[in-house]
C-alpha positions as CSV (number, residue, x, y, z in Angstrom):
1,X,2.0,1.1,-26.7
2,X,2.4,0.0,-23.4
3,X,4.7,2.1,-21.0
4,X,8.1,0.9,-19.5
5,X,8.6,1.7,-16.0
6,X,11.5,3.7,-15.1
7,X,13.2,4.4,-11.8
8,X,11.2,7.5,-11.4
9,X,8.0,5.5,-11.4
10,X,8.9,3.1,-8.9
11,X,10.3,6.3,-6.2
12,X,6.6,8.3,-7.3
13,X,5.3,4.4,-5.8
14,X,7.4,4.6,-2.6
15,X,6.2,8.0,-2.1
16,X,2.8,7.3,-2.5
17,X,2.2,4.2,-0.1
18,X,4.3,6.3,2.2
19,X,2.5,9.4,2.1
20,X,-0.5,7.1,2.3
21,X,0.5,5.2,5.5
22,X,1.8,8.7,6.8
23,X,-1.5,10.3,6.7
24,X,-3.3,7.0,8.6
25,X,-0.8,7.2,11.3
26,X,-1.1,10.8,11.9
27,X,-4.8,10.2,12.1
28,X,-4.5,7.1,14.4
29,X,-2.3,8.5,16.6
30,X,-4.3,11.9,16.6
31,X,-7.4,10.1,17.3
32,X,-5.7,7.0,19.9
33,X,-2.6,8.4,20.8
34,X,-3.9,9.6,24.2
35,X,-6.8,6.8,24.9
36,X,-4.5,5.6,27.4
37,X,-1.5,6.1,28.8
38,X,-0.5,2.6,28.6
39,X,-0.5,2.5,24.9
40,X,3.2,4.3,24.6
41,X,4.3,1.2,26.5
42,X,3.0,-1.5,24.5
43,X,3.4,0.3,20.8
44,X,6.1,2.4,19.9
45,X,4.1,3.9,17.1
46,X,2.1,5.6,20.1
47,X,5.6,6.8,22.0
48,X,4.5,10.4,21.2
49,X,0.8,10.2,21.9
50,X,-1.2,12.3,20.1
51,X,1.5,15.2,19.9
52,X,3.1,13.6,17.1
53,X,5.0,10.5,15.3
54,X,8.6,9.8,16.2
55,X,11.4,10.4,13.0
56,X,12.3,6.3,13.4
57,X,8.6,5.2,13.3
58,X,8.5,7.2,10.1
59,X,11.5,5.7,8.8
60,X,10.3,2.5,9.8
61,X,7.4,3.0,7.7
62,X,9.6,4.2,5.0
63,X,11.0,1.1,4.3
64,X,8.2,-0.6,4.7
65,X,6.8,1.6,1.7
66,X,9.9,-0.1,0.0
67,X,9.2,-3.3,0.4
68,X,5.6,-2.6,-0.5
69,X,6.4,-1.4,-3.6
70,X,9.1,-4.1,-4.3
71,X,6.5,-6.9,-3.8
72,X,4.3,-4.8,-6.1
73,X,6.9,-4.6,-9.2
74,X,7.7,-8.4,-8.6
75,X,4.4,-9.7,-8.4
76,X,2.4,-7.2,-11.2
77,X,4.9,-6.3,-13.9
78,X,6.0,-9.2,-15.3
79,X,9.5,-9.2,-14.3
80,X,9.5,-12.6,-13.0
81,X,6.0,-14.1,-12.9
82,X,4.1,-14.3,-15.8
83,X,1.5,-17.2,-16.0
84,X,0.1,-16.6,-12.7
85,X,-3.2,-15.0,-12.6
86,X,-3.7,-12.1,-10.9
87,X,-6.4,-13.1,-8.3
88,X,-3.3,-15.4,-7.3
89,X,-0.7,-12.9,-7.7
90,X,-2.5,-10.5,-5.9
91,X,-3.2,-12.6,-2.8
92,X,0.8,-14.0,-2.8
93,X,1.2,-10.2,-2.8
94,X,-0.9,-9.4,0.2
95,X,0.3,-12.2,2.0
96,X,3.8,-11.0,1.8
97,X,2.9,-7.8,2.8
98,X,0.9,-9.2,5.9
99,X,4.0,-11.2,6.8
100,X,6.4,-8.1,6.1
101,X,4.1,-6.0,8.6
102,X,4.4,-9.1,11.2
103,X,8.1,-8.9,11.0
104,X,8.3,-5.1,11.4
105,X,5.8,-5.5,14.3
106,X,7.8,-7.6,16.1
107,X,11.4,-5.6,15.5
108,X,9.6,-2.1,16.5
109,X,7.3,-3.2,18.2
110,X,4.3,-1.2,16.6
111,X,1.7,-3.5,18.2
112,X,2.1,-6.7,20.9
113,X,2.4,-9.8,18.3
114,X,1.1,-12.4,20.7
115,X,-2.1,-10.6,21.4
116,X,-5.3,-11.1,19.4
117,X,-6.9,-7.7,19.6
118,X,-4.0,-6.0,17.5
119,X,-3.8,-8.2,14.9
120,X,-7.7,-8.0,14.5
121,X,-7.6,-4.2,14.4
122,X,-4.5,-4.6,11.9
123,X,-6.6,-6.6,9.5
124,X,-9.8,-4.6,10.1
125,X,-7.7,-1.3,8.8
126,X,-5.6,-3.6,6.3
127,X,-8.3,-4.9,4.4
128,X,-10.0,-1.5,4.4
129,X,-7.1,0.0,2.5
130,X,-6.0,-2.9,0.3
131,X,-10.0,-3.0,-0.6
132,X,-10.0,0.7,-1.6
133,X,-6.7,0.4,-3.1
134,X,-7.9,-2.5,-5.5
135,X,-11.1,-0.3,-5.8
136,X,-9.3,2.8,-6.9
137,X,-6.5,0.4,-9.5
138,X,-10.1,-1.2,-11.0
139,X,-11.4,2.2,-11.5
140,X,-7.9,3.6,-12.9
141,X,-7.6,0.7,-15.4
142,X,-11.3,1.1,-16.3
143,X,-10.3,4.8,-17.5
144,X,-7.3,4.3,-19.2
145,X,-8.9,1.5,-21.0
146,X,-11.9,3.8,-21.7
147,X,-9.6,6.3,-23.4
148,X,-7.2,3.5,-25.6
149,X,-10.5,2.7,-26.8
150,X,-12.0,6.0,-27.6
151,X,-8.9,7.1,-29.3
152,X,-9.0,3.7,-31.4
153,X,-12.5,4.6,-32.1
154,X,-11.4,8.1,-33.4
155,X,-8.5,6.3,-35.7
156,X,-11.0,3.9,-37.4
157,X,-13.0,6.9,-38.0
158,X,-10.3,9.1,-39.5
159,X,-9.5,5.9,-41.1
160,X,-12.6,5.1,-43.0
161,X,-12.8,8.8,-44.2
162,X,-10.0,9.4,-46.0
């Protein structure tokens, strides 16, 4: 039976990709946030150094854990696209993300948009997390598939007893 998705699902989502996100930034600007002095003035993600994250960059990051998860219901549940396949939904999917983080760069200014050495890094540490986050989905689906068919397994088996 397959499970239908309720509004509680789709906040525990938002949650997660921004507790996620949270815990990179605390450990990017713990570990950058002081490389130079500079850095506050070109990324307001650094504005606090390595003392701490400012209440709008988390915000900002809050919505953008919306809009994550938004592009995720719309492009894997069916609502709206259903004869794509998903090597093609999942890389319409990343792309929008990749253009929504562009946008929000260029609003807050989290890194300079018309330099090449921050968009590098972005896609070094975006591609790091969207591979371990297909890694960890292939793995989850992998399990719950195990169990469906372990449990059918057990039901033929009571099945051909009685």
């Amino acid at each position: 039976m397959l499970k239908k998705n309720s509004i509680f699902d789709y906040l525990a989502q938002i949650m997660v990709v921004w507790g996620v996100s949270t815990l990179f930034l605390c450990l990017f600007c713990k570990l950058f946030g002081n490389i130079d002095p500079e850095i506050s003035l070109i990324s307001s993600v650094f504005e606090l150094g390595s003392t701490g994250i400012s209440i709008s960059t988390l915000m900002q990051f809050f919505f953008m854990a919306i809009i994550i998860t938004s592009l995720r219901q719309l492009f894997f549940t069916d609502i709206l696209i259903k004869e794509l396949s998903i090597m093609f939904r999942s890389i319409m999917m990343f792309t929008c993300v990749i253009l929504a983080v562009g946008i929000f760069a260029a609003i807050f200014k989290w890194f300079p948009v018309n330099q090449a050495m921050p968009w590098v890094m972005f896609f070094i540490c975006f591609f790091i997390c969207a591979g371990a986050s297909v890694f960890v989905s292939v793995q989850k689906e992998k399990c719950d598939n195990k169990k469906i068919q372990d449990a059918l397994e057990r039901l033929k088996n009571e099945r051909n007893g009685y």
